[in-house]
C-alpha positions, -999 to 999 in steps of 0.1 A, spaced: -187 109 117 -188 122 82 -201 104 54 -175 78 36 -186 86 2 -169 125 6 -133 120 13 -100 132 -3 -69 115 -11 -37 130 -1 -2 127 5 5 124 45 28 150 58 53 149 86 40 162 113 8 136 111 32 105 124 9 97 152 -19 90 133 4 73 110 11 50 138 -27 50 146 -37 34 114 -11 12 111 -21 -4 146 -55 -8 134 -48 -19 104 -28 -47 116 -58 -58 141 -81 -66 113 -89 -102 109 -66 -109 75 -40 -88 84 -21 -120 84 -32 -122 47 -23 -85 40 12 -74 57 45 -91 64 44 -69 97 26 -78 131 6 -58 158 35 -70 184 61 -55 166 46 -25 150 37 -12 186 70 -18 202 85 9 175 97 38 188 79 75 179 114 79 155 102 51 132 68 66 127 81 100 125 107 88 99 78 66 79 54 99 79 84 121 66 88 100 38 117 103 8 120 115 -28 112 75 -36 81 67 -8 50 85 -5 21 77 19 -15 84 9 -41 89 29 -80 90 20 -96 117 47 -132 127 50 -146 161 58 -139 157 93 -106 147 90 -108 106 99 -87 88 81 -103 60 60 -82 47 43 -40 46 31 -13 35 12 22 38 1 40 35 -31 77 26 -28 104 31 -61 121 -1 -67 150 4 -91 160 -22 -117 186 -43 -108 183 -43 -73 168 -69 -50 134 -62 -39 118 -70 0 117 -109 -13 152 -114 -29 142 -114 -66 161 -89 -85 139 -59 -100 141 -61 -139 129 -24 -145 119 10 -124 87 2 -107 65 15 -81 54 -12 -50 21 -4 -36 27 -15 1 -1 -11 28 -27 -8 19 -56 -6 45 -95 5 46 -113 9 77 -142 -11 72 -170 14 73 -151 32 39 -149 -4 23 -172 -3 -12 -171 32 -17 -142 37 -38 -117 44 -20 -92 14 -31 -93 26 -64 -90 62 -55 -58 55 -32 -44 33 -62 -55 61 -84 -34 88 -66 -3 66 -57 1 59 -95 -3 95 -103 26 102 -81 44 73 -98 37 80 -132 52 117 -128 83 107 -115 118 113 -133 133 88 -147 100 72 -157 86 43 -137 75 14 -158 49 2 -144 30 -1 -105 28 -35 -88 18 -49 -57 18 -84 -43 -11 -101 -28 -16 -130 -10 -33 -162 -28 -59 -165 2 -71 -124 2 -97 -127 -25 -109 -95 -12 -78 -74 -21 -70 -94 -53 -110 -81 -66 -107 -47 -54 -70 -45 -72 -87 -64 -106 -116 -35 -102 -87 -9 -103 -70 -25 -132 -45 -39 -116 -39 -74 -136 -15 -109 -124 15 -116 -144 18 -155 -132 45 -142 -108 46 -161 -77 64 -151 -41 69 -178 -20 63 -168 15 96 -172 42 80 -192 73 47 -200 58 51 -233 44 27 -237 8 17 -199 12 24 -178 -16 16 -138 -26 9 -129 -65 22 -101 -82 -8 -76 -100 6 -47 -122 -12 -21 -138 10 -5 -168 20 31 -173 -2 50 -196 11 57 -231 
């Protein structure tokens, strides 16, 4: 296995579905996965190949990143959605401006500490930030318990606003939204 510490970040293609799947299956095995995704191991791997294929391809508004070391492991990932203003987002609460959503995001444990959070977050807001029309800003939501994620998103820059998402089914659980602000 190549070393952690030399890895790129790039957009995933198409034609890599499977190891889009791959990921995401491990990724929803690891032990706060109930902390980090909305999404279960049960249902993930009942999908068919068409929802991976269709979640690789991606759209003019969604783009996958994936960290990938010399060898070509995948490390890491993460995908920035475009949430428009005015329109309800995945919890009900209307959008009040053009935003990006960073949405799963995973490390394989052996890449964890070596930068490669804040160089996923890094690229996903690049993307972001050269879209047309202009996104405002990049959030994510993160739940109250994952201390983990909310220090690795505060090391990035990412900051809370006080926004609080209740969580359907999970009586007293709640996520918190982190933003980071486009550059001026």
């Amino acid at each position: 296995m190549s070393d952690v510490n030399e890895y790129v970040v790039r957009a995933v293609r198409g034609d890599e579905w499977a190891a889009v799947k791959e990921l995401r299956l491990l990724a929803l095995r690891d032990p706060v996965a109930h902390l980090a995704y909305l999404d279960t191991y049960e249902a993930a791997v009942a999908r068919p190949d068409s929802f991976w294929q269709e979640r690789a391809e991606g759209a003019d508004t969604v783009r996958q990143f994936v960290a990938e070391t010399g060898a070509g492991r995948w490390i890491g990932t993460l995908t920035v959605l475009v949430e428009e203003a005015g329109v309800p987002d995945w919890a009900g609460h209307v959008v009040e401006r053009r935003q990006g959503h960073v949405v799963g995001v995973y490390v394989r444990p052996e890449g964890r500490g070596a930068g490669v959070i804040r160089a996923l977050l890094a690229a996903g807001q690049e993307w972001a930030w050269g879209l047309e029309p202009e996104v405002e800003r990049v959030r994510l939501i993160v739940h109250e318990e994952n201390l983990r994620a909310q220090a690795a998103y505060r090391k990035a820059g990412y900051r809370p606003t006080g926004v609080i998402v209740k969580l359907e089914g999970h009586e007293g659980a709640y996520e918190q939204e982190f933003v980071i602000p486009r550059p001026r």
